[in-house]
C-alpha positions as CSV (number, residue, x, y, z in Angstrom):
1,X,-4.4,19.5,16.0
2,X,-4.4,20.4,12.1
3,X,-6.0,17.9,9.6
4,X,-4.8,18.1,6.7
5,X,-6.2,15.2,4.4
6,X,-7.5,11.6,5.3
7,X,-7.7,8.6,3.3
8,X,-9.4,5.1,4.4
9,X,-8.3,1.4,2.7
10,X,-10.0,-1.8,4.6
11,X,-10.4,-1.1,8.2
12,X,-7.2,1.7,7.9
13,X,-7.3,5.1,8.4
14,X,-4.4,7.6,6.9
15,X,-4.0,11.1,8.2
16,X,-2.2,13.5,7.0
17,X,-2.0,16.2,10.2
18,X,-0.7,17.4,13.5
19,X,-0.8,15.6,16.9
20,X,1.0,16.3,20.2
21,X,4.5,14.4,19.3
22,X,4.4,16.1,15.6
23,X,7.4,18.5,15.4
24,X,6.2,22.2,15.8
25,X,5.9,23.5,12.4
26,X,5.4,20.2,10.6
27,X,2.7,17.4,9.7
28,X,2.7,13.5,10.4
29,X,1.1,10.7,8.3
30,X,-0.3,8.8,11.2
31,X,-2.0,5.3,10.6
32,X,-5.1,3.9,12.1
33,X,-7.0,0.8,12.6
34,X,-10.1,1.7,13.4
35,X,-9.7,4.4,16.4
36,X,-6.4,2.7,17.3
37,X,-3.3,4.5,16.9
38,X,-0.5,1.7,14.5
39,X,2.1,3.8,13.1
40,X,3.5,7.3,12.6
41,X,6.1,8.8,10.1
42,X,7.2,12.4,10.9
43,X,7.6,14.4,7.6
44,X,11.3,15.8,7.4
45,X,9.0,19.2,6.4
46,X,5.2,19.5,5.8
47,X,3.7,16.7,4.6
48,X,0.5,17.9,2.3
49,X,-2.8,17.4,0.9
50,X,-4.2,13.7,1.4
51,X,-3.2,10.7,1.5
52,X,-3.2,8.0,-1.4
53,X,-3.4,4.1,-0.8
54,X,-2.5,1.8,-3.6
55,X,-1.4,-1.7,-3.5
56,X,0.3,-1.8,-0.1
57,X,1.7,1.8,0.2
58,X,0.8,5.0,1.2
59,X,1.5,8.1,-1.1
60,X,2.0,11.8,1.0
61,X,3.3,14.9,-0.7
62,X,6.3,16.8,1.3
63,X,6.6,20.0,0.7
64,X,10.5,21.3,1.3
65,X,11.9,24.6,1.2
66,X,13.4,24.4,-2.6
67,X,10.6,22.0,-3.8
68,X,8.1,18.9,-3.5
69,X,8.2,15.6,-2.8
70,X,5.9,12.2,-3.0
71,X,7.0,9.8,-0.5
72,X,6.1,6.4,0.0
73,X,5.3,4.2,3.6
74,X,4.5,1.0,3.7
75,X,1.1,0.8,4.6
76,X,1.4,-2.1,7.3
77,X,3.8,0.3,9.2
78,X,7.5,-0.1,10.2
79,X,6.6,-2.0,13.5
80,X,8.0,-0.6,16.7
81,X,10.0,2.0,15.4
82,X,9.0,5.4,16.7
83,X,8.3,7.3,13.5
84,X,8.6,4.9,10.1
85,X,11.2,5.8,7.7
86,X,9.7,6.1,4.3
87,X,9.9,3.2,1.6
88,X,10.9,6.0,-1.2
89,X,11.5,9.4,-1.9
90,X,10.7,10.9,-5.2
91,X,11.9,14.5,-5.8
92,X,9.1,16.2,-8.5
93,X,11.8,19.3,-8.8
94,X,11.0,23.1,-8.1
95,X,7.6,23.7,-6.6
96,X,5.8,26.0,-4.3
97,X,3.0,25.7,-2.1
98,X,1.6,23.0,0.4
99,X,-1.3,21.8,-1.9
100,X,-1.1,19.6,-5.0
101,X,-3.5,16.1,-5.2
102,X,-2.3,12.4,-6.1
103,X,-4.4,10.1,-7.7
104,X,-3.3,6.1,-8.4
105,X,-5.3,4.5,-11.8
106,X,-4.3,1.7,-13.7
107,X,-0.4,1.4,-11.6
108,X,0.5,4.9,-12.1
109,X,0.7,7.7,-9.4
110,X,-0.7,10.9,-10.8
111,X,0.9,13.8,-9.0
112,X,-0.5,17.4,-9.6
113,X,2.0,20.0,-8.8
114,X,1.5,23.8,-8.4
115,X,3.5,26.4,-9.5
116,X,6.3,26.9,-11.3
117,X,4.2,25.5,-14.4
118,X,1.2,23.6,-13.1
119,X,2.4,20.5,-14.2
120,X,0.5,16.9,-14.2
121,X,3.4,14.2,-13.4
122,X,2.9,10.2,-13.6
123,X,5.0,7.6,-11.8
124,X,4.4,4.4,-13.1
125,X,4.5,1.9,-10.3
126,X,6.1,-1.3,-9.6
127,X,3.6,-4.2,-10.1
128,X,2.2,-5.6,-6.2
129,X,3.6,-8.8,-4.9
């Protein structure tokens, strides 16, 4: 069971990683309070790196065959749903590799993606409430 990245907001725990009901081959963002499992949201390909919580969402890189994603998940969960569907999907364009690190300052998503070009990307984010 493959661990990929973790991050904590309040009493919540985000994991990025594998468990028994993650597709073979892929990654989960599974949700946490405390020790007890809330939500899941199976990544259409491999969700990398960590986690990123910021004003009510939770930020996961995707890495696809032709290129990288950042999605987005409501932090509370989609209820009883099996696997949460995610809030948003922003494509970063071509990209290779599983790694690449988010960071949230001041409502912008910074997204560091690998090659082609090594490039530092900001999102600016909707303001909460």
């Amino acid at each position: 069971n493959l661990v990929a990245g973790v991050a904590v907001a309040d009493t919540m725990i985000y994991v990025v990683g594998a468990d028994a009901s993650t597709p073979a081959g892929g990654r989960s963002l599974l949700a946490f309070d405390g020790a007890d499992p809330l939500w899941r949201a199976d990544g259409t390909d491999v969700l990398a790196g960590s986690p990123v919580v910021a004003g009510g969402v939770v930020f996961v890189g995707d890495s696809r065959a032709d290129g990288l994603d950042v999605r987005a998940y409501d932090a509370a969960g989609c209820g009883e749903a099996p696997s949460c569907a995610p809030l948003k999907v922003v494509d970063n364009g071509p990209g290779t590799g599983t790694t690449f690190g988010m960071s949230v300052t001041f409502g912008t998503l910074f997204v560091s993606q690998p090659a082609p070009g090594n490039r530092l990307i900001a999102y600016a984010l909707p303001p909460a409430g």
